[in-house]
C-alpha positions as CSV (number, residue, x, y, z in Angstrom):
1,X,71.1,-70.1,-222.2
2,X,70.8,-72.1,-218.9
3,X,71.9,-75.5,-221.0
4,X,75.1,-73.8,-222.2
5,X,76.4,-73.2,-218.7
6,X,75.7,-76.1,-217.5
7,X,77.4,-77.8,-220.5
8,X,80.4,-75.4,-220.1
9,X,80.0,-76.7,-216.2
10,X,80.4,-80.3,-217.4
11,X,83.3,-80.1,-219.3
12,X,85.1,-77.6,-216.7
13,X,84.4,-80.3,-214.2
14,X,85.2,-83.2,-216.4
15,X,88.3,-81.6,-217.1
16,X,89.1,-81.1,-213.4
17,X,88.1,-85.1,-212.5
18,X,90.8,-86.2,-215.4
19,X,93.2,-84.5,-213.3
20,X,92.9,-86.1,-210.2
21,X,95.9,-89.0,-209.4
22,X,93.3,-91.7,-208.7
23,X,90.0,-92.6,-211.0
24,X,88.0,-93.1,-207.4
25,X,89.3,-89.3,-206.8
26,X,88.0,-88.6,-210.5
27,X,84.5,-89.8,-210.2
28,X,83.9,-88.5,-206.5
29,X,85.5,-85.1,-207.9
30,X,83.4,-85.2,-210.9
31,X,80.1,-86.3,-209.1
32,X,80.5,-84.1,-206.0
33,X,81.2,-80.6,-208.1
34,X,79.3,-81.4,-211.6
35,X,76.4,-84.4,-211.0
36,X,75.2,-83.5,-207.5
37,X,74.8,-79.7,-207.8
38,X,73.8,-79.6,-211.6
39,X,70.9,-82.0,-211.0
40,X,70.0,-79.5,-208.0
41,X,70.3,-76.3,-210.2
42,X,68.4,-77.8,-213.5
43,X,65.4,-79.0,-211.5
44,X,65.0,-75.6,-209.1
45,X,65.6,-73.9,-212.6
46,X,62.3,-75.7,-214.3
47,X,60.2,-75.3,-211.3
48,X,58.4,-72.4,-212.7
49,X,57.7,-74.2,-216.3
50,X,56.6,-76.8,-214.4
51,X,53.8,-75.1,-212.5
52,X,52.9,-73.4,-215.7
53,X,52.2,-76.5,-217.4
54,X,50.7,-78.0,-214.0
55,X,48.1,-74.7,-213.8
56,X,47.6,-75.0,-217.9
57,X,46.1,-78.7,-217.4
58,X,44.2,-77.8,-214.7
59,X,42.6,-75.1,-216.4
60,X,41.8,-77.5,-219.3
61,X,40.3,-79.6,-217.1
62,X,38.4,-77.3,-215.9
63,X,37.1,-76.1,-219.2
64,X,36.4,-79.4,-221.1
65,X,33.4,-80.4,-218.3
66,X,32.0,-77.4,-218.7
67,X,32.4,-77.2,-223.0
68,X,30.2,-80.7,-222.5
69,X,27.8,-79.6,-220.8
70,X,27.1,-76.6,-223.0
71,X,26.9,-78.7,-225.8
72,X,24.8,-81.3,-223.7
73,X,22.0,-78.6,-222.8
74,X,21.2,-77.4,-226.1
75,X,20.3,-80.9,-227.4
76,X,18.6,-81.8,-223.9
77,X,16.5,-78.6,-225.0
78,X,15.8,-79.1,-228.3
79,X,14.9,-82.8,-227.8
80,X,12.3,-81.5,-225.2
81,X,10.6,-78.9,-227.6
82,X,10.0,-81.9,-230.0
């Protein structure tokens, strides 16, 4: 839903820079109310997918040291009962 706007954004601004009398007016226009503030919006819009993912490769780092060494002790143990 969130790429739609912003697609809907480019084109209204797009629309808006092809307007302008001058192409400098048209890419200043287009970069000050579309590039600029969409780049702004998109990243503070992923922030909480990216601290998801962040936390979720922690926690698998967390658990793979600790899946080695279970599988670690029971060989350890059995090759000192031989």
């Amino acid at each position: 839903m969130q790429y739609i706007v912003a697609i809907a954004w480019i084109y209204v601004t797009l629309l808006m820079s092809a307007t302008e009398t001058s192409v400098v007016a048209g890419v200043m226009t287009f970069a000050m109310y579309c590039v600029f503030p969409l780049t702004i919006l998109l990243y503070l819009m992923r922030s909480g997918k990216r601290k998801r993912e962040k936390r979720q490769i922690e926690v698998a780092t967390q658990q793979k040291p600790q899946q080695n060494l279970t599988q670690a002790s029971p060989a350890n143990s059995e090759a000192g009962d031989k």
